[in-house]
C-alpha positions in Angstrom: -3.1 -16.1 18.3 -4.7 -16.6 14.5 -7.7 -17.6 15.7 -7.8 -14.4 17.9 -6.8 -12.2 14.9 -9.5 -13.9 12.8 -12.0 -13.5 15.5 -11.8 -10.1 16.0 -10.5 -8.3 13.1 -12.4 -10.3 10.5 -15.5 -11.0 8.6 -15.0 -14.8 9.2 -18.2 -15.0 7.2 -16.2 -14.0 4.6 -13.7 -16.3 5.1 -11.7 -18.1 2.8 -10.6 -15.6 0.6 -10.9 -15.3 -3.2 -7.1 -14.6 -4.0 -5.3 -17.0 -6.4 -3.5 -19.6 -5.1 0.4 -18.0 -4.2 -0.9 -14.8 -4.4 0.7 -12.2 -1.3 -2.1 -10.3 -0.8 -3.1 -12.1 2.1 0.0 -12.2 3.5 0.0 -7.9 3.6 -3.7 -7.6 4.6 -2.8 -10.0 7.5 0.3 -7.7 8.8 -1.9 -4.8 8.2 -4.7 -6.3 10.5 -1.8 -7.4 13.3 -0.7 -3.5 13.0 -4.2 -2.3 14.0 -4.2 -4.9 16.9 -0.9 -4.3 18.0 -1.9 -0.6 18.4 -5.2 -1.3 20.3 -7.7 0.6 18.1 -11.1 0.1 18.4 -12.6 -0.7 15.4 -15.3 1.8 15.0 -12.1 3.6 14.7 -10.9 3.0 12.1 -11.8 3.0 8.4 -10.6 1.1 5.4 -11.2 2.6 2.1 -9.9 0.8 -1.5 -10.3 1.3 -4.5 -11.0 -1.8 -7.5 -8.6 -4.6 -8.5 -7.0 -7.8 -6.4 -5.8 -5.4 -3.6 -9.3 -3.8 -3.1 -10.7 -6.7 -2.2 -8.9 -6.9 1.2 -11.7 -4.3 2.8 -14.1 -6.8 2.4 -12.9 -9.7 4.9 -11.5 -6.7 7.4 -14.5 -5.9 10.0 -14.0 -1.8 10.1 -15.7 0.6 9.0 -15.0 -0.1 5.3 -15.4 1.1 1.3 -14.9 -0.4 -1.9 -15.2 2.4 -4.2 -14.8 3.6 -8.0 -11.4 2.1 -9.7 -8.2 5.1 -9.0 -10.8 7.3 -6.6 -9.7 5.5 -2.7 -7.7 8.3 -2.0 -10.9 10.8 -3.0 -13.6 9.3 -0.6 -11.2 8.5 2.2 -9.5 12.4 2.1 -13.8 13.1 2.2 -13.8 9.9 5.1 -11.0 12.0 6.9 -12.4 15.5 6.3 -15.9 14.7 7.9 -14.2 13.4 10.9 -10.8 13.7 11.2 -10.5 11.8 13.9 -10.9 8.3 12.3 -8.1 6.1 11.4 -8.1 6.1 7.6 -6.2 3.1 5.5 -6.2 3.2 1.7 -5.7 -0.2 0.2 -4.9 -0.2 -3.3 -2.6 -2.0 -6.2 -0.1 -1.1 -8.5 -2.6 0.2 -10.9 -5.2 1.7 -8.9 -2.9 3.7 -7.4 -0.6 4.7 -9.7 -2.2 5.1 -13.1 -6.0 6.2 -12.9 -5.4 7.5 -9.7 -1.6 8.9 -9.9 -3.5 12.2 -9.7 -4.8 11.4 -6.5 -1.9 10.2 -5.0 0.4 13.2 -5.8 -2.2 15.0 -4.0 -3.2 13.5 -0.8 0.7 13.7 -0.9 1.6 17.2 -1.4 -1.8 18.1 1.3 -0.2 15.9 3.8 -3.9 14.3 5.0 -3.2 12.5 7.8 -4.1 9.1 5.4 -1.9 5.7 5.6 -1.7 4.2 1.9 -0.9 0.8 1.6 -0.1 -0.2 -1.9 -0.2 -4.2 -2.7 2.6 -4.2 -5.7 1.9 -7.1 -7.8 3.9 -5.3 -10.9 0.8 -6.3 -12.8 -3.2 -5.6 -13.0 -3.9 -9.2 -11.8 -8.1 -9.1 -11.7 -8.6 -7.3 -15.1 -6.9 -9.9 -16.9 -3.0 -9.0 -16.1 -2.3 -5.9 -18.6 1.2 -4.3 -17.6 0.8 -1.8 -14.9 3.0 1.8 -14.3 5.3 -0.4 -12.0 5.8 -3.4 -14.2 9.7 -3.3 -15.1 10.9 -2.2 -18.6 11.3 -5.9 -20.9 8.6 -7.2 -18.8 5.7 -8.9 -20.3 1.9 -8.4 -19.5 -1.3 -9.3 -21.9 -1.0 -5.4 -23.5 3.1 -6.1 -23.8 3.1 -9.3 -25.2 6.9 -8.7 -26.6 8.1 -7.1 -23.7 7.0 -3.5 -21.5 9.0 -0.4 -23.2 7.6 2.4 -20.5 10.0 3.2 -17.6 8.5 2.3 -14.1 7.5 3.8 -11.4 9.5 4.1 -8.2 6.4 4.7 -6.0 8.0 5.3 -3.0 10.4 8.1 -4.9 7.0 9.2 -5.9 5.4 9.7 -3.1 8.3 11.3 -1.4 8.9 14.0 -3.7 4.9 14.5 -3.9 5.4 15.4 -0.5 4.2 12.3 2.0 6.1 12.8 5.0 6.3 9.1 5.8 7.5 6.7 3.1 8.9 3.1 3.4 8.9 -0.6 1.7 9.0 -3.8 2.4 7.5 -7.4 1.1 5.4 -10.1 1.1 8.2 -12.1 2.6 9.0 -9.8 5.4 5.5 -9.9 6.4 6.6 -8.6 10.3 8.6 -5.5 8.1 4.9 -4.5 6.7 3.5 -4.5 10.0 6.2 -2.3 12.1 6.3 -0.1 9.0 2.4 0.6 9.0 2.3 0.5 12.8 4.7 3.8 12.1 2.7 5.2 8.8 -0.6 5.1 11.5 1.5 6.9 14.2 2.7 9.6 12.1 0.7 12.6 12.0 0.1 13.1 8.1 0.2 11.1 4.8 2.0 8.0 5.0 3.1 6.1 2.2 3.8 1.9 2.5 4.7 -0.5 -0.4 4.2 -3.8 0.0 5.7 -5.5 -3.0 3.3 -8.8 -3.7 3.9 -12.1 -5.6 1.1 -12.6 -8.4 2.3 -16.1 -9.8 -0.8 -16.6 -11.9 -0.1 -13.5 -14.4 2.9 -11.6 -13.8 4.9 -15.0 -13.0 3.4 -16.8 -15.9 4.1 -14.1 -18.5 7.9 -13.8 -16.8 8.6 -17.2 -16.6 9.3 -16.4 -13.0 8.3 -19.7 -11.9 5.6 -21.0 -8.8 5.0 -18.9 -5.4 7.7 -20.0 -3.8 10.1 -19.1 -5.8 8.8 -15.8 -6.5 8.7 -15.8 -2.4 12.7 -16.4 -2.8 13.2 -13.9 -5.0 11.8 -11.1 -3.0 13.7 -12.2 -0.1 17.6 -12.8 -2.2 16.6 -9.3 -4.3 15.9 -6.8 -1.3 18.4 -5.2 1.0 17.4 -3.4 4.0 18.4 0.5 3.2 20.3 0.6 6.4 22.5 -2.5 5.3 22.7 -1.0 2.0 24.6 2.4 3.2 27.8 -0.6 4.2 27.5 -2.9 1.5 30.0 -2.3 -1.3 28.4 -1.2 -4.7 28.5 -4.9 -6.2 26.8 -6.2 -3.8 23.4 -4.2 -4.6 23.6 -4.9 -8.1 20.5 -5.8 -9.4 18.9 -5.6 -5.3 15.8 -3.6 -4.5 15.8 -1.2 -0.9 13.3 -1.9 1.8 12.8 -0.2 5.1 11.8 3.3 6.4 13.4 5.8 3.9 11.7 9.0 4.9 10.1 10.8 7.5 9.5 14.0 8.5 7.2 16.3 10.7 5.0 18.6 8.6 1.9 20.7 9.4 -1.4 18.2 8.6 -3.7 19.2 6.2 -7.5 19.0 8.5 -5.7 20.4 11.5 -4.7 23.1 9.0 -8.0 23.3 7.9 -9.8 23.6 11.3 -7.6 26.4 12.1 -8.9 28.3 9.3 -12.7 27.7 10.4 -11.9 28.4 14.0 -10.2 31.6 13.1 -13.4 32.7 10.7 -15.3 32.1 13.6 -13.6 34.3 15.7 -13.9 37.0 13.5 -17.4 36.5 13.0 
């Protein structure tokens, strides 16, 4: 039950949440909490690490072990979380921008190392809290407060990204498919190395404004007409995913993980010693 959820997983003392009015970052903080349920981790277990913006707020109302650190760096202190004891469960919470701009180096990193690290990404195609510039994922034509007539950079495709970076588990879903986010985390925390989630988010109060995209629930609508599930997709005609967006699981692999690696390197330097 809520109540139960709250109860247990929550900082109730926290409770209600700062988040604008619409805004779907509740919704994905939610489906990430039911994942850690669902899966029966203790919470001493489990560590939640974010960087700063909108998204990076979410560690504050989750009772885990928990950081809120420097703006772009989440995936720097929780590889240094996972590498001081690699057996805790480490979630990065992050946005758009966190993520992918200052800390794009990061990312293609904790990738290519395959550090057993789930990264959740809140995509809000905007930086909401700093005043809602336009962020690496915001489309091309798209307005933001630094694009006032219209974003000409190309976006990101995070989860094409991430893949070729090297994450051996990658997959997408939304706000609206709020039981999507949590089997697709459930499956990023099971698989042994760095997983890659992106929950696409609603932020109504800048990027909807600035796009005329109209109130929460019909930015709700629009993520739910726009995406296609990417095993639909591969028996839907051409026309019909015209101007869609793919959710789902789109890659996963079995690779060696980066502290097991590690340890094996210390346990052999041992030996020889």
């Amino acid at each position: 039950m809520a109540s139960a959820l709250v109860e247990n997983h929550f900082r109730s003392n926290k409770l209600p949440h700062i988040w604008c009015p619409g805004c779907g970052h509740g919704i994905i903080m939610r489906s990430i909490v039911e994942a850690i349920d669902e899966l029966g981790y203790n919470k001493d277990d489990v560590c939640v690490v974010s960087g700063i913006g909108c998204s990076s707020r979410a560690p504050g109302y989750m009772d885990y072990n928990t950081l809120h650190t420097l703006h772009g760096r989440a995936l720097a202190y929780a590889t240094g979380v996972k590498m001081a004891n690699p057996k805790l469960k480490v979630i990065v919470i992050t946005g758009d921008g966190d993520c992918a701009a200052i800390g794009g180096n990061h990312l293609i990193h904790a990738a290519r190392r395959n550090i057993d690290i789930t990264t959740v990404v809140f995509n809000n195609n905007i930086y909401g809290m700093t005043g809602g510039q336009y962020s690496p994922t915001t489309p091309t034509g798209e307005k933001g407060t630094t694009a006032p007539f219209g974003n000409i950079d190309k976006n990101f495709d995070l989860c094409n990204l991430a893949k070729a970076a090297g994450a051996t588990y990658v997959a997408r879903a939304t706000a609206y498919h709020a039981n999507m986010i949590t089997k697709l985390v459930k499956a990023g925390m099971e698989n042994k190395g760095f997983s890659f989630v992106e929950a696409v988010s609603v932020c109504p109060t800048y990027y909807g404004r600035k796009n005329k995209k109209g109130d929460a629930v019909q930015m709700m609508r629009y993520l739910k007409d726009s995406s296609v599930n990417v095993k639909a997709a591969k028996k839907l005609p051409k026309e019909k995913l015209e101007g869609k967006f793919f959710i789902g699981e789109f890659h996963k692999v079995e690779e060696p993980e980066y502290t097991e690696q590690y340890q094996k390197i210390i346990d052999s330097f041992q030996k020889e010693r």
